[in-house]
N, C-alpha and C positions, 0 to 999 in steps of 0.2 A: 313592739317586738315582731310583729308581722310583719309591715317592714322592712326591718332588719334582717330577717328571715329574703324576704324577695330580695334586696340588694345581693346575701349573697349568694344566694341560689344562682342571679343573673352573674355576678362574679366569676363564679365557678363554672360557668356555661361560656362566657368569654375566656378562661382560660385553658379549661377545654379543646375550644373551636379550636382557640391559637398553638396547641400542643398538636390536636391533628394534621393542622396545616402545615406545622413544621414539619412530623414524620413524613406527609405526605412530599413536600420538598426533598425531606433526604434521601425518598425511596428513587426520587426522579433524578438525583443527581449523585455521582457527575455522569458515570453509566449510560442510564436510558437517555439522558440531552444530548448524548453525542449520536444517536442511532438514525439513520434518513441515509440522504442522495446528499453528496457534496462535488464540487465543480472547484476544481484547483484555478486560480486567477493569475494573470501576467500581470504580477505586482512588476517587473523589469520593464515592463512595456517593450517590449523585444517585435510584436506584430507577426512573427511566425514562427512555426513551432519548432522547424532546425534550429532556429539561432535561440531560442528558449530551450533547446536540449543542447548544441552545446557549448552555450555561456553559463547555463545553470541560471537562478533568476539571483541573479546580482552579483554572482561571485563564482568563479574559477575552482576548480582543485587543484591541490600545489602536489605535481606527482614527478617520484622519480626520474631520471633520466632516461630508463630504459622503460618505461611507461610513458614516457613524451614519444619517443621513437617509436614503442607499439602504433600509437594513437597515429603519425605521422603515415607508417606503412599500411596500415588498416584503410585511413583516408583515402591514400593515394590507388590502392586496389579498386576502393569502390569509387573514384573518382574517373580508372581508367576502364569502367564500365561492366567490372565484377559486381554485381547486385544482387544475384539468384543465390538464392544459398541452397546449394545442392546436396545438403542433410538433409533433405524433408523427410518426413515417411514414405515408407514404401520404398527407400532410395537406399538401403544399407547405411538406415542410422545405426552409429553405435549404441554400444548400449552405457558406456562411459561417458557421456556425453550428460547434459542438462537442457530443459526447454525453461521458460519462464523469466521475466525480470519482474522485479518492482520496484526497481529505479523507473524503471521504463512506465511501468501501468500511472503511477502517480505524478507522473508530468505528463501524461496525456492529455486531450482533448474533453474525453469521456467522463460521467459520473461514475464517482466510484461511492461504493455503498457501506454504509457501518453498520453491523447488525450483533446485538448485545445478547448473552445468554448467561447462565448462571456459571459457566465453567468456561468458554473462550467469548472472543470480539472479533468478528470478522472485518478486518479492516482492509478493504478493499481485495487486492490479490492475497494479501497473510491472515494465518490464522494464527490470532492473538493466542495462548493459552494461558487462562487465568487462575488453575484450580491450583496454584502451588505444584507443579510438576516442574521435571529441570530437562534442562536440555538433553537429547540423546548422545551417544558416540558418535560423533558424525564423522570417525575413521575406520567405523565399524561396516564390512559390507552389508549389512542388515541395513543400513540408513543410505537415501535415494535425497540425493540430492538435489533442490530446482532452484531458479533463480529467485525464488521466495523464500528461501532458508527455513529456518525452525525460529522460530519465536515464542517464547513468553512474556507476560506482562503483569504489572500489579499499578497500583492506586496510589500517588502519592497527592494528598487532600483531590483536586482537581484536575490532576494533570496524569494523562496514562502512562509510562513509564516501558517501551518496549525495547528487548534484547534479543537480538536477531544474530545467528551462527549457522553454519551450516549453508554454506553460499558452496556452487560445482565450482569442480578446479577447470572445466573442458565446456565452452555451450556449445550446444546440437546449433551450431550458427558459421558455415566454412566463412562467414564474411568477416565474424568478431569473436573468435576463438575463446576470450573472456571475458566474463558479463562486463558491459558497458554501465557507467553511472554519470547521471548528469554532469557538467560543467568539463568533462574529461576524466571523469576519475573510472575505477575498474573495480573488480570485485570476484573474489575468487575465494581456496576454502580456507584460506589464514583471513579473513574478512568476518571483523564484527563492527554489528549496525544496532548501535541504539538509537530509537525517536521516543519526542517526546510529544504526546497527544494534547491541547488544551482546548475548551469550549471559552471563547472570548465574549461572545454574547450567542443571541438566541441560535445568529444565521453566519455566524464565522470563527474560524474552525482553524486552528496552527497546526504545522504539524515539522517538527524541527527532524531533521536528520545528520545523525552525527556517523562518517566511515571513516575508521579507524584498520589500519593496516599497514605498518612498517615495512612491507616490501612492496607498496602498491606508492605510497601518501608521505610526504616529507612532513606533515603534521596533519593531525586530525581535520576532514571535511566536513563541515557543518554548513548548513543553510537550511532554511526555512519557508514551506507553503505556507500561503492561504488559500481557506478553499471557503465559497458560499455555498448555506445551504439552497438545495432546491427540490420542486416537487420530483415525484416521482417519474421518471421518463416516462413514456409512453412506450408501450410492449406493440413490435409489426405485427399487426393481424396475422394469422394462421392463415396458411395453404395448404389448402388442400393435395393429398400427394397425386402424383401422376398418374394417368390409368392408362397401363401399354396395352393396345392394343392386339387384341387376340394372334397371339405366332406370328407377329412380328416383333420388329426391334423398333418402334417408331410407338410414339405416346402419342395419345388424346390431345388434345389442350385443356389447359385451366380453366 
């Protein structure tokens, strides 16, 4: 009877273990596995980064007629040596106008970073909102528009599920008056963007986008990153600030 008593004491103690292990998995997934530095990869092998911004990585957008012709005279401006874009600040930006892309930030070079909380996901330039909230007006002047729109998001088993609205109709940009998106496509405020997020193993990372717009896109643009994960970049030491020099206009050195 003893035992039989210790078997299943041990029993109970192994099914235990394996119930906490499991909680402990679901608390860590899919959420917190997605959360680190990830680095978008040249699945096209394209070798530079123009021609990976605009072939898109593998695939075209198929845009209107008068969206092929934007794209054509846009080129052709900055090809005839229009570069500057003379909205900056301090320059009599408007104030109808937009800064920001995240077409743009996510075929970059740069780590972009996922950072997970109990109510949004920061996913790189956007911020995910996950607590069940809905989109705002975004014709409301109360709502400011950036090239990062409004997004929400929810959980579908493993895969994030994000809904992006609220893209500017004008960017603070005299070169590309409306937001650019990889392969040729555009993005303005009749523009919605859903991606869809999945953790594939420990160190790679999809991330699908789908631009939808009927006065932009002769059918929906979808393509897809990979991105590996990696450590944390290294943060530039700190400088110290400059010490001017007593009445005058001329600083110390570092």
């Amino acid at each position: 009877m003893k035992a039989m008593r210790l078997v299943l004491a041990a029993g109970l103690a192994v099914i235990l273990a394996a119930t906490l292990l499991a909680a402990t998995l679901r608390a860590q997934t899919p959420a917190a596995t997605i959360a680190g530095f990830w680095l978008v990869q040249d699945t096209a092998a394209t070798g530079s980064w123009q021609e990976w911004w605009d072939n898109g990585p593998g695939v075209k957008a198929k845009v209107r007629p008068e969206i092929v012709k934007l794209n054509a005279e846009d080129a052709a401006r900055v090809a005839a040596g229009n570069v500057v874009n003379t909205a900056g600040r301090g320059r009599g930006q408007a104030e109808d106008c937009a800064s920001g892309n995240l077409a743009m930030s996510f075929a970059s070079s740069g780590a972009q970073e996922i950072a997970v909380s109990a109510t949004e996901i920061k996913l790189g330039p956007q911020t995910v909102y996950i607590d069940g909230r809905s989109h705002p007006d975004t014709k409301s002047p109360a709502y400011k528009a950036t090239g990062n729109g409004h997004s929400t998001g929810r959980w579908q088993g493993d895969t994030l599920l994000v809904d992006t609205v609220g893209f500017p109709a004008k960017m603070c940009d005299t070169r590309w008056r409306m937001m650019r998106v990889t392969g040729g496509g555009r993005a303005k405020e009749t523009t919605h963007l859903t991606q869809r997020v999945r953790l594939m193993d420990a160190s790679t990372l999809l991330l699908t986008f789908t631009w939808d717009d009927p006065t932009i896109y002769v059918e929906p643009y979808t393509y897809t990153y990979t991105f590996k994960r990696i450590p944390k970049p290294a943060e530039d030491p700190a400088q110290a600030p400059p010490k001017r020099q007593f009445l005058t206009d001329k600083y110390w050195p570092r």
